[in-house]
Steps between C-alpha positions, in 0.01 A plus 500: 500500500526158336569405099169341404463144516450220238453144492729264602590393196500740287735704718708219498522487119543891480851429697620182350819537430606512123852663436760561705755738399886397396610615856218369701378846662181532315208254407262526236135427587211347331320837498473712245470860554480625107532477243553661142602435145903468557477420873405256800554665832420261802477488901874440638643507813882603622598269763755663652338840589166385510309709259293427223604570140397521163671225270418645096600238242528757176610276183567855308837522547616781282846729549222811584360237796857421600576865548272593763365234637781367612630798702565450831254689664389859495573699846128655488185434773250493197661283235490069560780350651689287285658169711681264247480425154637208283485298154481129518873382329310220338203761288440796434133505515464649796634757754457504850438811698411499874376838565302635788100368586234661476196318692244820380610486146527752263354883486191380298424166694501718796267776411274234300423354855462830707341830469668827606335794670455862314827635655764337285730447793605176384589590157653795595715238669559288236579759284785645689654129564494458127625821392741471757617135354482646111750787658716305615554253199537868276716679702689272772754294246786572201233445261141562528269212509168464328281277620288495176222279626312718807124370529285368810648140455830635570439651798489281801359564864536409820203522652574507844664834494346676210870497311507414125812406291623525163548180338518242222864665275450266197487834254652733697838654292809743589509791293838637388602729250584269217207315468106613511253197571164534267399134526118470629430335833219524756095516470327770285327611791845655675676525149673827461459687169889554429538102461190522288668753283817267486694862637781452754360498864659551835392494815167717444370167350406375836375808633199454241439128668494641773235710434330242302533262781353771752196554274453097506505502913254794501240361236596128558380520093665390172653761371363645117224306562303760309703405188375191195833372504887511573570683201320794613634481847838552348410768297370674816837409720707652223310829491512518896119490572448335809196222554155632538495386817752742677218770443272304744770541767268701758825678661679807261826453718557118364370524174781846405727280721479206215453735240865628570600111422344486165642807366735446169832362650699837499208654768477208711640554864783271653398279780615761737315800387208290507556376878510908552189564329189640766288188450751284698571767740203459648498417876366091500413297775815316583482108368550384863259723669322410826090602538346606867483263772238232571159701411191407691294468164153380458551432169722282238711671377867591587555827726719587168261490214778414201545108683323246292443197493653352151173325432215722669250246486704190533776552694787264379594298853880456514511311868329429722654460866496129617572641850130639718561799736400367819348704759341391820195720621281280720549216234715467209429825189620470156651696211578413175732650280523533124753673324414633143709649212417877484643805283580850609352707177641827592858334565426256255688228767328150533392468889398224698157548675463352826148388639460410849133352546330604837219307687229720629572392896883637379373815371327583846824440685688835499820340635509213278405711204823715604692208539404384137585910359848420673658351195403732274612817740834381596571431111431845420774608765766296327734613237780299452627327168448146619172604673163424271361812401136579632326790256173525697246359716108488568211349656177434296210444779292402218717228382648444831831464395829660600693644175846535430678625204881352514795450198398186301788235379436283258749283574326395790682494833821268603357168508321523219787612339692229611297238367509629171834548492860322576753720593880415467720568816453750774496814341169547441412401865774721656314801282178435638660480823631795513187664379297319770746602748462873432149474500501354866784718615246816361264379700706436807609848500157711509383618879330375562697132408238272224515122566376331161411131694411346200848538257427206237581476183153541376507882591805530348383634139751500193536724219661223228607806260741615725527274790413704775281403767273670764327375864150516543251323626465723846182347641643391809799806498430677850691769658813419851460742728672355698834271560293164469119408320324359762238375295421132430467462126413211289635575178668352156700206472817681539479596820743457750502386852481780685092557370409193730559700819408815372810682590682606182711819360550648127737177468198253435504648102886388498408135564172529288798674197724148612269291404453696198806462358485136607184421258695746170773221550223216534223623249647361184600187642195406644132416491276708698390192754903532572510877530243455768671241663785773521282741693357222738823463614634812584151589666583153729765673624735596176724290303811329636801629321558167305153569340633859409790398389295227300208737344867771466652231228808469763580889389597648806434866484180394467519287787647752713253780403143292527671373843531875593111568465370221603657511851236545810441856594678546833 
C-alpha cells in the first residue's frame, strides 16, 4: 500500500525544488513527467492543500492556446482539473499551467504496462468516462467546444480507481456560427477525414478519435500499419476505411460499436447516442468490486482469477515492512511481510498485493494462523471513505503465505509523503485530520467497537492527486467487547500509557491520532533521529505542554487540540 521506493538520492533530486510560483502556493520539481514537442510538464506540489500537481511549461503561446486553456475549469468528473495558470511579465516564452497529476499516466502508458481480461469491463469504463467528458464540452456551454486533439496521450488515469480524464486543451477550439476551423491538428492515427478534406467540422470530429483511440486500446497497434506510407493512410482516412486491424477485433459488438465512429461526419452519433448504444449497456463488474472471503486454497493464485500480479514472474516489490509480526508460541514465531504492486485486469485498477510469509511451526497452529487471517477479515468488513479498501484475501499452503489484495497509493503513505514534501500552514494537516478522524470515529461506531492500537502515520496512506487519505495497517486492530481491553499489548511507538497496565478503552487510538498530528507539524522540520526523539517522549510518559507548545510553533489551536489527545485515559 506504499509508493515504491528509490534511492536516497535520487529521490532527493526528483523533489528538489526548482520554481516556485509568483504567489508561493505551488513548487516546481526537478522531475519531469513528459514531455513533447511544444511542452515540459513536471512533478509539482500545492502547498497549501497538499496535493500533487502537474506544472506544464508550453512556450506555444498562441490566441487558439489562450482560449481554452486558460478557462477556469470545466465542472465535469472526467475532464483534468485546471488549478492556476500564468505568463511570466518579463517573457513570453513560456506559460504556466498547473493542472491535475496523474501518477499512472496517460491511456496508452497504462495499457502498455498491463493486460486486460476478454470481458472489456475496463474499457467499457473508459469509454463511458470519455464520452461522458466529450458530452459535456459539446453540449454543456454557449458555444460548443472541440477538443480537436483526442488520442491515448490525452487521456490520463488514475489508477487507483480505474477513472480516466480528458486532458491536454492546446488545440481544442469553440465553434460558432461565423467562423468554421479547417486547420490540421492531431496524429494521423486519430485524424478525422473532414479535416483531411479541409470541409468544416463540428463536434463529430472527435467522435472519430474516439473511435480511433478505442481501436488503439484494443489492438495496442499502430494504426494503418498495413499502409507504405502516410500518403496512403490519408487517402484511406478521407474515404472512411477504417485500419485493417479493427477486422481482427474478436468481439462483433465493439468492432459495429467503432464502426458507428468512423462513418462520414453526417452519420456519426453524438457522444450521447453512443453512451446509449447496447455495447456499453452491458452489466460490468463494478470498478470497486470486492471478491469472496479468505479462500483456503492450495494453490497460487487469487480466489478471484482476474488479480495479477503486474510482473507475473518478477513481481515489482514496492515495500517491504520494517516492522516483524511477533507472536509468542512456546518461543518467539515470525512473519514477514512484503507488499507488491498488483493490477486488477477486469477493473483495470492498480492493487497492492499483500504477502504475509508463514513458518511451517505457524502454519500448524490453528489459532495463530487465525490470528494472522484477522487483518485481512476485519478489512473486508470495513467500508468507510477513510478506511483502506481490502478487495480479497487468500492463503497459499504451498507458498505459505497469507494474501491480501488492498487499494494501492502511489504516493506512499503520510510520512513518506511528508518527507518529500513541505507543506505551507495548517490546512493541509487540518484536512488529513479530519479524514483520519472519520476514519477512527467509523471504526468506533461498529458493534462490536474496533480499537486500531497501532494509529501511526505510516498506515496512514495518501492519494497526492486529490489529497485524500485512508487508515490501514489493521494488524493489531482487535474487536471491545467490552467497556475496557484487558489485554497487555506491546505495540508501536505511539502508544499511550494506558497499554502498560493493560487496561485501556477505544480512547487509546485518540492519543495514538495526538501524536499524529504532532509528527504532520514536526515532519518537515525535522530529521528522522528527532522525529523519534518525539515519540520517546510521549511513550516516557507524554510531552509536557511547553514541548507541545514548542513542536506546535507557539500556535495555540494546535496546542490546545494535541493537549486534548494526548491526555491519560481516565
Amino acid at each position: 500500500m506504499a509508493a515504491l521506493s528509490s534511492s536516497g538520492s535520487s529521490q532527493k533530486d526528483e523533489y528538489s525544488i526548482e520554481e516556485v510560483s509568483p504567489e508561493g502556493r505551488y513548487v516546481r520539481y526537478h522531475k519531469i513527467i513528459a514531455r513533447s514537442g511544444t511542452r515540459t510538464v513536471y512533478s509539482g506540489f500545492d502547498k497549501f492543500t497538499g496535493k500533487e500537481v502537474a506544472w506544464c511549461k508550453t512556450t506555444e503561446l498562441s490566441d487558439k492556446f489562450n482560449r481554452i486553456s486558460s478557462h477556469p475549469t470545466f465542472p465535469e468528473d472526467n475532464i483534468m482539473k485546471l488549478y492556476h495558470s500564468w505568463t511570466p511579465d518579463d517573457t513570453l516564452e513560456a506559460r504556466n499551467t498547473i493542472t491535475e497529476h496523474f501518477s499512472s499516466g496517460n491511456l496508452r502508458e497504462y495499457i502498455s504496462k498491463h493486460t486486460l481480461d476478454d470481458s472489456n469491463t475496463a474499457i467499457k469504463n473508459w469509454c463511458r468516462q470519455i464520452l461522458s467528458a466529450l458530452h459535456h464540452l459539446h453540449t454543456k456551454h454557449n458555444i460548443p467546444v472541440v477538443h480537436r486533439d483526442l488520442k491515448l496521450e490525452n487521456i490520463f488515469v488514475n489508477g487507483n480507481v480505474g477513472r480516466v480524464k480528458l486532458g491536454y486543451f492546446g488545440f481544442a477550439l469553440h465553434l460558432d456560427d461565423e467562423k468554421r476551423y479547417t486547420g490540421y491538428d492531431g496524429i494521423p492515427e486519430t485524424l478525422s477525414p473532414d479535416i483531411l478534406s479541409k470541409a468544416d467540422y463540428f463536434e463529430e470530429t472527435d467522435i472519430f478519435s474516439f473511435g480511433m483511440s478505442l481501436l488503439q486500446i484494443l489492438s495496442k497497434e499502430v494504426l494503418y500499419s498495413e499502409c507504405e506510407n502516410r500518403e496512403f493512410v490519408f487517402y484511406k482516412i478521407k474515404k472512411c476505411k477504417p485500419p485493417a486491424v479493427l477486422y481482427s477485433v474478436k468481439d462483433s459488438k465493439i468492432t459495429q460499436f467503432i464502426i458507428k465512429c468512423l462513418r462520414h461526419r453526417s452519420d456519426r452519433p453524438k457522444a450521447n447516442n453512443l453512451l446509449e448504444n447496447s455495447f456499453l449497456a452491458d452489466e460490468d463488474v463494478p470498478v470497486t468490486s470486492t471478491a469472496a472471503g479468505i479462500s483456503a486454497a492450495t494453490g497460487g493464485s487469487s480466489s478471484d482469477s482476474r488479480i495479477v500480479e503486474s510482473d507475473s514472474s518478477r513481481p515489482q516489490e514496492i515495500y517491504a515492512s520494517n516492522r516483524k509480526h511477533v507472536w509468542y508460541d512456546g518461543k518467539s514465531k515470525y512473519s514477514t511481510q512484503k507488499v507488491y504492486k498488483g493490477f486488477d485486469n477486469v477493473a483495470g485498477i492498480e492493487i497492492a498485493w499483500t504477502k504475509t510469509e508463514l513458518t511451517e511451526n505457524l502454519l500448524q497452529n490453528k489459532e495463530i494462523l487465525e490470528m494472522l487471517c484477522a487483518e485481512a477479515g476485519l478489512m473486508k468488513l470495513l467500508d468507510h471513505k477513510n478506511v483502506v479498501n481490502c478487495y480479497d484475501s487468500w492463503i497459499d499452503y504451498e507458498a505459505k503465505t497469507i494474501n491480501m489484495i488492498t487499494e494501492y497509493f502511489p504516493s506512499g503513505n503520510l510520512l513518506q509523503y511528508l518527507r518529500n514534501h513541505t507543506i505551507s500552514g495548517h490546512n493541509a494537516i487540518q484536512n488529513w485530520s479530519k479524514q483520519i478522524l472519520k476514519g477512527i470515529a467509523y471504526l468506533h461506531s461498529q458493534t462490536p467497537r474496533i480499537v486500531h492500537r497501532d494509529i501511526v502515520c505510516e498506515h496512514i496512506y495518501v492519494n497526492g492527486e486529490t489529497g485524500d487519505v485512508k487508515i490501514g495497517g489493521f494488524g493489531f486492530a482487535c474487536f471491545l467487547d467490552e467497556r475496557l481491553c484487558n489485554q497487555r499489548w506491546v505495540g508501536s511507538r505511539y502508544k499511550s500509557v494506558e497499554f502498560a497496565v493493560g487496561c485501556y478503552n477505544e480512547l487509546v487510538d485518540i492519543y495514538s491520532f495526538g501524536t499524529c498530528v504532532l509528527e504532520m507539524v514536526w515532519a518537515n522540520k525535522s530529521s528522522v533521529k528527532e522525529t523519534m526523539e518525539l515519540h520517546r517522549q510521549v511513550r516516557l510518559g507524554g510531552l509536557d505542554f511547553v514541548e507541545i507548545q514548542k513542536v506546535a510553533e507557539d500556535d495555540a489551536e494546535v496546542h490546545q487540540f494535541t493537549q486534548r489527545c494526548l491526555l491519560a485515559f481516565d
